[in-house]
N, C-alpha and C positions, 0 to 999 in steps of 0.2 A: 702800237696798240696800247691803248689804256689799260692802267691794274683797276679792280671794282672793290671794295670796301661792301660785304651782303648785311645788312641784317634783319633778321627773322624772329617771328616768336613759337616759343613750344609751350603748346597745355600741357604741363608736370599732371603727372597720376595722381597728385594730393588734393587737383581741382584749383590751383594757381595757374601764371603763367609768366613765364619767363624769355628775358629777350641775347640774343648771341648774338654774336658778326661772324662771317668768315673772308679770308679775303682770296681774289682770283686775279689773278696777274695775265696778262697780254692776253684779255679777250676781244672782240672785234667790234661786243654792242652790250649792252646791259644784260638785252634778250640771252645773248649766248653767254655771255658769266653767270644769269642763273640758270641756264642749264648745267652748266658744268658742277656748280656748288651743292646743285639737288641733292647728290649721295652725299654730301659734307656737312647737311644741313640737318643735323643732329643734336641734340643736349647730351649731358654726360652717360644717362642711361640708354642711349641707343633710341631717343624716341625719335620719328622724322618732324619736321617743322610744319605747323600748321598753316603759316602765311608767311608771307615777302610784305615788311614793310618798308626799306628804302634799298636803293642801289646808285650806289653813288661811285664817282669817278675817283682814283685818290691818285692820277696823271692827268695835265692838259696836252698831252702832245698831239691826241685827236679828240675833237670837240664828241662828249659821249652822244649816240641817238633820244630822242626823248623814248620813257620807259612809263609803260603800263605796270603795274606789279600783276600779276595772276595769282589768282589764291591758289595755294598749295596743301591742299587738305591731307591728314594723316590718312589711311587707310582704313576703310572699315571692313572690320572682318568677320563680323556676324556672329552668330551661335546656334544651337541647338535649338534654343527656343525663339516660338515662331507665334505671334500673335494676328490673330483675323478679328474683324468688323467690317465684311465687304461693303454691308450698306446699315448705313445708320438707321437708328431706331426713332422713330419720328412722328410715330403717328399712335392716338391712343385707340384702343379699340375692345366692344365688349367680344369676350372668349363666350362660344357657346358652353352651356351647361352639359356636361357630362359626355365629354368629345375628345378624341386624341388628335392632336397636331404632328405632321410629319414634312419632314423637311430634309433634303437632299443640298451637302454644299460638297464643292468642290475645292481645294486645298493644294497647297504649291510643290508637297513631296510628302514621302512617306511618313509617318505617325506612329508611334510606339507606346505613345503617353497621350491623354487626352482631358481637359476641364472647359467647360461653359461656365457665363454667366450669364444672369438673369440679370435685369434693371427694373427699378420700382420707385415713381415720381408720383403718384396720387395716393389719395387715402385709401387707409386701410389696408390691411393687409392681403398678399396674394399667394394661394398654397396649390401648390402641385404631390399628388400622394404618390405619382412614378412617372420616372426620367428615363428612359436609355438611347442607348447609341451601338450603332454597328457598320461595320466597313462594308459596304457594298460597290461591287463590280458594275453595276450597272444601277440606275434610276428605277430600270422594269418596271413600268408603268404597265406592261402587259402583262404583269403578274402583280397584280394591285399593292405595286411597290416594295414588295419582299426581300429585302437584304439576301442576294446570292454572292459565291463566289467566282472566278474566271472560268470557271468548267460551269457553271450555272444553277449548282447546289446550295443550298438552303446558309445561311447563316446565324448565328444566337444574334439575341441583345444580348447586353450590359447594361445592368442596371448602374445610372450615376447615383452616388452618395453623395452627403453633404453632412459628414462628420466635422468637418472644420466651421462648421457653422457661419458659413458666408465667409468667412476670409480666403484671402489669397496666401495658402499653406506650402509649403516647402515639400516636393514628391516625396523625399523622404520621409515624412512624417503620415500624410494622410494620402492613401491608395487603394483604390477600392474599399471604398468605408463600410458601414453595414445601418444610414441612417441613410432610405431610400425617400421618404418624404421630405419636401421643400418647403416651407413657410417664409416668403420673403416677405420684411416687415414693411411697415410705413416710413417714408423717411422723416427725417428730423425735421428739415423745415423747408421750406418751399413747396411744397405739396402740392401737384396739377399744374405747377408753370413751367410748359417745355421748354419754354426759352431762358431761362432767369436757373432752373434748378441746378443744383448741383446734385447729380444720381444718385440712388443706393447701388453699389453693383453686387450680388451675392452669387458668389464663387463657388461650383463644385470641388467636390475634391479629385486630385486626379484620377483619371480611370486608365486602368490597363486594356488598353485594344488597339492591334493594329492595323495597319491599310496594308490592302490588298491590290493587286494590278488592276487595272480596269480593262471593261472585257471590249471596249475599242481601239487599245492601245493607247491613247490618251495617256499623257504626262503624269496628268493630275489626280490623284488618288480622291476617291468618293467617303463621305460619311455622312449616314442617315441617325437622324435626331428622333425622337419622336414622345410627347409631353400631354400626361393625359390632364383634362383639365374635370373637375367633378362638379361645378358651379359655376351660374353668372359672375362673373368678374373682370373688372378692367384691366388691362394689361397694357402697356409700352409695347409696341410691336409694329415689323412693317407691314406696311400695306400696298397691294395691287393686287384686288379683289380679280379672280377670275385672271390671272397673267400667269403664263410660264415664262420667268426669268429668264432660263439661257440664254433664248438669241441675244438680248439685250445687255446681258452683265459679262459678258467675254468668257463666258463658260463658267464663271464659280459659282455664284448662287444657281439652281437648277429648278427648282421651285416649293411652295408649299400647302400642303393639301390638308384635309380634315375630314371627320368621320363618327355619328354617335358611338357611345363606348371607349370601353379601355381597351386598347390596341397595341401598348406599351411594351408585351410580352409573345405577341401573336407575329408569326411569321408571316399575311398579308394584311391589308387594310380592305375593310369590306367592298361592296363593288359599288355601294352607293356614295364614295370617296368625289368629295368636290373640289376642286383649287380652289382655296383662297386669296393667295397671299401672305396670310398671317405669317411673321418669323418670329418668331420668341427668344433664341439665344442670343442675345445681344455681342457676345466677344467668346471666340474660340484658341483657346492656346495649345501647342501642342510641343512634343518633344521629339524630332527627327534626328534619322541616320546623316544629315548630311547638316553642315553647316547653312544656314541662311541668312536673311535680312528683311527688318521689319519694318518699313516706311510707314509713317505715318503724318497725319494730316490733323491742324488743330484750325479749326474757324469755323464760320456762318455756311450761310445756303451756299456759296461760290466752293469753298471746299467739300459739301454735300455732294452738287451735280446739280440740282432745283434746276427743275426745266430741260435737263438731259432726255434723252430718250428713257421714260419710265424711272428716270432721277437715278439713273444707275450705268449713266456714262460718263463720269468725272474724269477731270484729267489725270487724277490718281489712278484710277483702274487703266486708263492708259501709259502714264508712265510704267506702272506693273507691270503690263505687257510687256513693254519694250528691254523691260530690265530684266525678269526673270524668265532663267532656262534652269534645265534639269540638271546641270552641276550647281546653278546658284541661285536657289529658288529666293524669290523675294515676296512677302506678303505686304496688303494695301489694310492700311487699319483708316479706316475713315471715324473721324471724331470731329465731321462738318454737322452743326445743327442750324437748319433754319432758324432765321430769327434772334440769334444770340450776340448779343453783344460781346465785345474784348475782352471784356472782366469777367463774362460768363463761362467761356469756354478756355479761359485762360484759367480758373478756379476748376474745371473740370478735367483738364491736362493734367494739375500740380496731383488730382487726386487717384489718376489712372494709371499716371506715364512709367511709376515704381513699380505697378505691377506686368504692365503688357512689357515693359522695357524694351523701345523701338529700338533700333539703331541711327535712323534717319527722323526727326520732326519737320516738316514743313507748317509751318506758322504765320500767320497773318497780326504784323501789330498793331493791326485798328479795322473795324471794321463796318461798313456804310451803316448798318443798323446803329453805330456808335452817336450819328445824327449829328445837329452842330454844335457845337460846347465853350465852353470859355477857352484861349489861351493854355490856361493854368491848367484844366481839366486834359487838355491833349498831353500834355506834358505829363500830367500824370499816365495816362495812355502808353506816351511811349517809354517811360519809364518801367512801368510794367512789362513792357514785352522785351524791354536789352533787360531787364533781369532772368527774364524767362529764359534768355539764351545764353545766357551767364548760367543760370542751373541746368539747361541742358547741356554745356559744354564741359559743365562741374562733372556730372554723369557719366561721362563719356560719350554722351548722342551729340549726334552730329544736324545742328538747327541750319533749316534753310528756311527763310524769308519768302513769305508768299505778300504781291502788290504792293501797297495795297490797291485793288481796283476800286474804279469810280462809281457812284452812284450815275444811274447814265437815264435818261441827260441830265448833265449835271446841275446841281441845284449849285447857285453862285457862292452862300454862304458855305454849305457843306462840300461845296470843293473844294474854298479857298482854305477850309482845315485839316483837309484832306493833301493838300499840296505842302504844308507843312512836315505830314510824313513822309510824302515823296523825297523831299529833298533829302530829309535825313539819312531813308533810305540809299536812295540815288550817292549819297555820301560814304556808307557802308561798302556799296558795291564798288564804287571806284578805287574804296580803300583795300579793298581785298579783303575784305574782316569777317564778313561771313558770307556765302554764298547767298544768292536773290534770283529769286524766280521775278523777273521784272515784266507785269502784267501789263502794264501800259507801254513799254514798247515793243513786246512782242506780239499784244494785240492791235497795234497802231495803224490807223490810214497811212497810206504811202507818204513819204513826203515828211510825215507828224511823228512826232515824239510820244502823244499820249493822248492823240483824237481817237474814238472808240472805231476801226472800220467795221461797218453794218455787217459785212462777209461771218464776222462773231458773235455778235450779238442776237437775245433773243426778242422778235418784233414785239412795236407796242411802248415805247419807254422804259423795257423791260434791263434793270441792270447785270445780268446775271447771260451764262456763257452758250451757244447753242452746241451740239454735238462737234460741229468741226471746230467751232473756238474754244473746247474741252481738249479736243485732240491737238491742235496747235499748243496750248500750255502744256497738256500730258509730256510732248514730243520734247519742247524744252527744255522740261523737268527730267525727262529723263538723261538729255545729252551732256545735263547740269550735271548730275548723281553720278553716272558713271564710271568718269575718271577715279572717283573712290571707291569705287567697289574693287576690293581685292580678293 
């Protein structure tokens, strides 16, 4: 039996990357010297190897097997802090004048610490004069949505503050502030283009309150939001006017309703409470008892859901499912926007990613909205996004490649530069280098590599995924991630 000559690379803690050998003597195939070399396959600080770049034979006495490399991702081990965006903020909408918004999400584990943000893309400025938040057991809509506990007693608000003045503050510093008005400002620049802007996000400070059991035994710990608003004003917010969320978002959003008056501080909502839809916190962070992991998602309407059932069954909320249980909760941060181009959402990553600090990014490095462009211009495309993954691997998160999918049906020009990044892609993945959610062959006609089968797609010319072609990528994605999850 042949000896193997391994070598591998490890991302050092300083944000480099360095490359080792080890060698393995009388294994049977490639495949089985790098199982054997796995626990050997270390830098000097005890880090494990992030990839298998070659396996070579260093005896002819038996011709070696041909050898796939399999990528070999370090472990991710999560942390305490846990950031949500179940569903993107997408839609502008006018806030009735002197109304309180209430909103019920549901959350992957218990909470001890708690901040929202607010987003603000058009003119002018937008002010809220009271925010709170309270752990409820139950939704109790038969109790015009009252914050109870698991015996079914009453619960307080908390009032959120925003002493840190829109930044994203360190617990330590700012907790339970005593500045309960919000004024989120105008942004800089791009003012009114959903697609094109890069957000203002303005950060609470954190608040002390914790979750409670839920009084159906449910996993998933409840927290009621609720935001008085005292004027006509526009607002970034979701929409599905008259929808109760649950059936359709896998239990976490539950829904949002509204009501004249300030409600902010009162133990029910009047009985003239109507759903809207409306959600106003755009990103929820929290601080738990139990270590987690924070997936997230950087592209256009394909990592949105657009065209899902009520656009809130991505493949993301199903990878989530499949990954998070009650020892290893994992949240879904969706930062899919309709409409955005590469350089949009890729400038809106660089200016989030510090603060929610995922563990997982799935990224897409071009995307159909990118249309057809010179040569030169894709190259700048994908330049942009292997840097992107170069500074998420600087960080310690761990980038997985989404598609890139077709524009369907395909337009001839805008395929053929879109086939451009396949291959590079398709290069990547053979190479073991970073992990690839590979859209077009797991959405593939039988037979094809990268023919769209109708079975996923949504009718009409339509390029974008239907529920069970959400749930086929989910599915992938999750059996992609898991192996790292420790």
């Amino acid at each position: 039996m042949p000896d193997y000559t391994i070598t591998y690379r490890v991302h050092e803690a300083d944000g480099s990357s360095a490359t080792y050998s080890v060698q393995i003597a009388g294994a049977i195939s490639g495949d089985a010297a790098v199982e054997q070399a796995v626990p050997l396959m270390r830098n000097a600080a005890g880090e494990r190897a992030h990839e298998v770049i070659s396996v070579i034979p260093t005896s002819d006495a038996v011709p070696a097997p041909a050898y796939s490399p399999p990528i070999v991702q370090a472990p991710i081990r999560g942390s305490q802090l846990l950031s949500y965006a179940t569903l993107p903020h997408r839609s502008i909408s006018n806030l009735a004048s002197n109304s309180t918004s209430h909103h019920v999400v549901a959350l992957e584990t218990d909470y001890d610490l708690v901040r929202i943000a607010l987003i603000k893309d058009t003119a002018g400025t937008q002010s809220f004069p009271s925010v709170t938040v309270a752990p409820t057991a139950d939704v109790n809509a038969a109790g015009n949505y009252a914050p109870i506990d698991e015996n079914g007693d009453p619960v307080s608000w908390t009032h959120v503050t925003w002493d840190s003045a829109g930044e994203a503050s360190d617990p330590l510093l700012t907790v339970n502030g005593t500045t309960e008005a919000v004024t989120v400002p105008e942004p800089v620049a791009n003012a009114g283009d959903a697609q094109q802007v890069v957000f203002d996000y303005y950060w609470s400070d954190w608040i002390r309150v914790r979750s409670i059991p839920r009084a159906d035994g449910s996993r998933l710990p409840l927290l009621a939001i609720r935001v008085y608003n005292p004027a006509d004003q526009t607002a970034r917010c979701l929409m599905g006017a008259g929808t109760d969320w649950e059936p359709v978002n896998r239990g976490r959003i539950w829904l949002g309703v509204r009501a004249g008056g300030d409600h902010t501080e009162a133990a029910e909502m009047p009985a003239n409470t109507t759903i809207t839809g409306q959600w106003l916190a755009a990103y929820i962070q929290t601080y738990t008892s139990r270590r987690g992991v924070t997936l997230m998602g950087v592209g256009d309407s394909l990592t949105q859901g657009l065209n899902t059932t009520n656009d809130t069954n991505s493949w993301g909320h199903i990878a989530r499912d499949l990954l998070s249980t009650a020892t290893r909760p994992v949240t879904w941060c969706n930062e899919g926007h309709g409409g955005s181009l590469s350089e949009n959402y890729y400038r809106r990553a660089r200016a989030l990613i510090p603060v929610l600090k995922p563990h997982i990014v799935v990224y897409s490095p071009w995307s159909p909205n990118d249309g057809v462009s010179s040569a030169a211009t894709l190259d700048l495309v994908w330049s942009r996004g292997m840097d992107f993954m170069g500074w998420l691997q600087s960080q310690g998160i761990q980038p997985v490649i989404f598609g890139p999918a077709r524009w369907y049906p395909a337009n001839s020009s805008n395929e053929a530069m879109r086939q451009r990044i396949v291959q590079r892609v398709n290069e990547i993945e053979a190479n073991g280098d970073v992990p690839v959610l590979n859209v077009d062959r797991i959405t593939a006609l039988a037979g094809t590599t990268d023919t769209p089968d109708p079975r996923w797609i949504i009718g009409g010319g339509n390029t974008h995924f239907n529920d069970a072609g959400n749930a086929l990528l989910g599915q992938a994605l999750a059996a992609l991630i898991e192996p790292m999850l420790r």
